[in-house]
KEFI-385729 format. One line per 3 residues: their letters; for each residue x, y, z of C-alpha. Coordinates in Angstrom, 1 decimal. Layout:
BEGIN
A) X:Y:Z  ...
END
This chain:
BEGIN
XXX) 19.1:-2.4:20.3  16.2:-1.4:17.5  13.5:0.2:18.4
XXX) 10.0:-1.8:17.5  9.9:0.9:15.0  13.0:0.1:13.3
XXX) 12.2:-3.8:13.4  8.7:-3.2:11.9  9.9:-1.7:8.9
XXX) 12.8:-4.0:8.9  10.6:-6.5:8.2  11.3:-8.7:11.7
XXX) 8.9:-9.5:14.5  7.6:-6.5:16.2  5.0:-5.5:19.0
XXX) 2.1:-3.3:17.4  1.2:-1.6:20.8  4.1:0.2:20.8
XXX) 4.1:3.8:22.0  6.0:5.5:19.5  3.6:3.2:16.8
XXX) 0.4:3.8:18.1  1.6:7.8:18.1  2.2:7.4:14.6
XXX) -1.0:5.7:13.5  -3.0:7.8:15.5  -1.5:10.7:13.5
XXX) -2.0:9.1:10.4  -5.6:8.5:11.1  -6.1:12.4:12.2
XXX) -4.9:13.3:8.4  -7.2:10.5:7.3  -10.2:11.7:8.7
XXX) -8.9:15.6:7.7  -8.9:14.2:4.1  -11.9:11.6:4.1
XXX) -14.2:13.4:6.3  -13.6:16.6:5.8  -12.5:17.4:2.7
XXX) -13.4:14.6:0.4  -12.7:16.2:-2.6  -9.7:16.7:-4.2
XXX) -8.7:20.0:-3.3  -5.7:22.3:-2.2  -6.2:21.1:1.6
XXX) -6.6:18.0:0.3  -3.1:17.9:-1.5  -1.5:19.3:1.7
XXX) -2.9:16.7:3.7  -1.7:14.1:1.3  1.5:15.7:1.6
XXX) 2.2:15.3:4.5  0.8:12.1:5.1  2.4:10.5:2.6
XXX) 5.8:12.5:2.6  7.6:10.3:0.1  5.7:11.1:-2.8
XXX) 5.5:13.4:-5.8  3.5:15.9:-6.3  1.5:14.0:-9.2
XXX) 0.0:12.0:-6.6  -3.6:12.0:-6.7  -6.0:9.9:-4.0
XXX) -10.0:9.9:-5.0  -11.2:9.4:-1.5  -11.9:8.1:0.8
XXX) -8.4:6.2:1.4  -7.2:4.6:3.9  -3.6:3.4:5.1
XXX) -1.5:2.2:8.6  1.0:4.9:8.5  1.7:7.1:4.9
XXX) 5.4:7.2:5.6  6.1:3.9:4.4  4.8:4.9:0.8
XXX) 6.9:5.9:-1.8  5.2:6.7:-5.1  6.4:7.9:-8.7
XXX) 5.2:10.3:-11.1  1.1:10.5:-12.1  0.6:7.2:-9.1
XXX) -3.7:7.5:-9.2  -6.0:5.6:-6.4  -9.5:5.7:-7.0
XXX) -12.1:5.3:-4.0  -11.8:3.3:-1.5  -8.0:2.2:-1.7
XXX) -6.1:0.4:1.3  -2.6:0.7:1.8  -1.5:-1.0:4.7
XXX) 1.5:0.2:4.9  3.7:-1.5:8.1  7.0:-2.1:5.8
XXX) 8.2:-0.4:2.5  5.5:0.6:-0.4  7.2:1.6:-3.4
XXX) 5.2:2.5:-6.5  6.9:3.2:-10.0  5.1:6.2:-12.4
XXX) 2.6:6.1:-13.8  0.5:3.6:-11.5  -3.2:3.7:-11.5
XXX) -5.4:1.5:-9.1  -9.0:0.9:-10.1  -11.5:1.1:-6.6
XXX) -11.3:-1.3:-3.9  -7.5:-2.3:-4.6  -5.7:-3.2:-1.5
XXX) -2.0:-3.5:-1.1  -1.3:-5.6:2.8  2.2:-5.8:4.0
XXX) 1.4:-6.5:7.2  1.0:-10.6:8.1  1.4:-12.6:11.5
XXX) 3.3:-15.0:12.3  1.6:-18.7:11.9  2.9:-20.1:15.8
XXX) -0.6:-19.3:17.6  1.7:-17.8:20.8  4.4:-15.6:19.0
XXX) 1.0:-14.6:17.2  -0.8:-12.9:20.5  1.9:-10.7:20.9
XXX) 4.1:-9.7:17.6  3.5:-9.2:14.0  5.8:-8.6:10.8
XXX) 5.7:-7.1:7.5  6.6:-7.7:4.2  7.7:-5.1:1.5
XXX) 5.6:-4.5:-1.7  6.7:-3.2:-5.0  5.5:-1.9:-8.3
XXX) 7.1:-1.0:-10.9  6.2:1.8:-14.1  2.9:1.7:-16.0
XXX) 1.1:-0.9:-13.9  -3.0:-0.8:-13.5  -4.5:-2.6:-10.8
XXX) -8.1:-3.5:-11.3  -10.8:-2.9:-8.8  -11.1:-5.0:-6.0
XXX) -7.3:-6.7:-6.3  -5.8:-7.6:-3.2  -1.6:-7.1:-3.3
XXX) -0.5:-9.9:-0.6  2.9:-8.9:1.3  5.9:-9.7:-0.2
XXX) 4.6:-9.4:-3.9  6.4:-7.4:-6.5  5.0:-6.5:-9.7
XXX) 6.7:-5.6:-12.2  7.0:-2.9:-15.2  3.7:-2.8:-17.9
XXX) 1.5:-5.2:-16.0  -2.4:-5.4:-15.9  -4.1:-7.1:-12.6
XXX) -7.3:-7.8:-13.5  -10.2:-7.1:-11.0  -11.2:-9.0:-8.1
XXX) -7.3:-10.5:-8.3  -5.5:-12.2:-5.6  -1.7:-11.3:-6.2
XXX) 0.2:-13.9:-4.0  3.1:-14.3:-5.9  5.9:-11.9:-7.9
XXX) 4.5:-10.9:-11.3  7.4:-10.2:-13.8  7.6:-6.9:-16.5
XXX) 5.2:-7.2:-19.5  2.1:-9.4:-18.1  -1.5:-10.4:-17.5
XXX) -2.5:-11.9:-14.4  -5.8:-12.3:-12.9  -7.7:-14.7:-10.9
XXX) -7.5:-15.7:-7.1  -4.3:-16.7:-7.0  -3.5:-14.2:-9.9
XXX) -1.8:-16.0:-12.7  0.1:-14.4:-15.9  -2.7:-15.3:-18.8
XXX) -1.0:-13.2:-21.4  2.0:-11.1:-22.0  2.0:-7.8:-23.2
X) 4.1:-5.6:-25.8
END
């Protein structure tokens, strides 16, 4: 039997309240603070902390805070991946992020959604995975919806609502986002 852990970041229905999860958002949130709070700036602290909340990532990874995010350990981030002020990963399944990545303030990625039956909705939730690929730039104030991948040279222009997949080599901005151009 899976553990709600192991359903959460398999993507299936899942209870939130669950020991083990609550442990590990409290932990993350501990770091959080440690990083927002306390350090603020960017500093040697600061990279530990971000280490070790966010173990999957390189050391090229550079968060302007204050950030914020469910767990850490669900994102997984390339080479030179940059989030400006105010960024929100919420980060229930799988986060992968490709090099070279740069999100403009205010972007937030949300794999976490409910489940649209008002009664399975009081008690579980589920999450869908989001990916980006190489030398993307999200503007400021984007919202990433779950499920959404984005592929490799794409621009999200600011305020964008990404709802759907976004393929290699585009444009797309608006709420939904569209592709408005394709790029070299």
């Amino acid at each position: 039997m899976k553990t709600e852990k192991e359903k959460m970041i398999a993507g299936e229905f899942y209870n939130a309240n669950d020991e083990q999860l609550v442990k590990d958002r409290r932990s993350a949130k501990r770091l959080l603070r440690q990083l927002n709070i306390t350090e603020y700036l960017v500093t040697k602290t600061a990279k530990q902390i971000i280490k070790e909340l966010i173990p999957q990532a390189t050391k090229s990874l550079y968060i302007e805070p204050p950030f914020h995010c469910d767990y850490g350990y669900n994102i997984s981030c390339g080479e030179r991946v940059y989030f400006n002020v105010n960024c929100v990963v919420l980060d229930v399944a799988k986060v992968t992020i490709g090099n070279d990545v740069m999100f403009a303030p205010g972007v937030q990625l949300y794999t976490a959604t409910h489940p649209i039956d008002k009664e399975l909705r009081k008690t579980l939730e589920y999450a869908k995975e989001i990916t980006i690929g190489n030398d993307v730039w999200v503007g400021g104030g984007s919202i990433i919806l779950p499920g959404v991948n984005i592929g490799n040279n794409c621009v999200i222009g600011a305020g964008s609502v990404v709802t759907k997949d976004i393929p290699d080599n585009s444009m797309a901005v608006g709420n939904p986002a569209k592709v408005i151009k394709k790029l070299d």
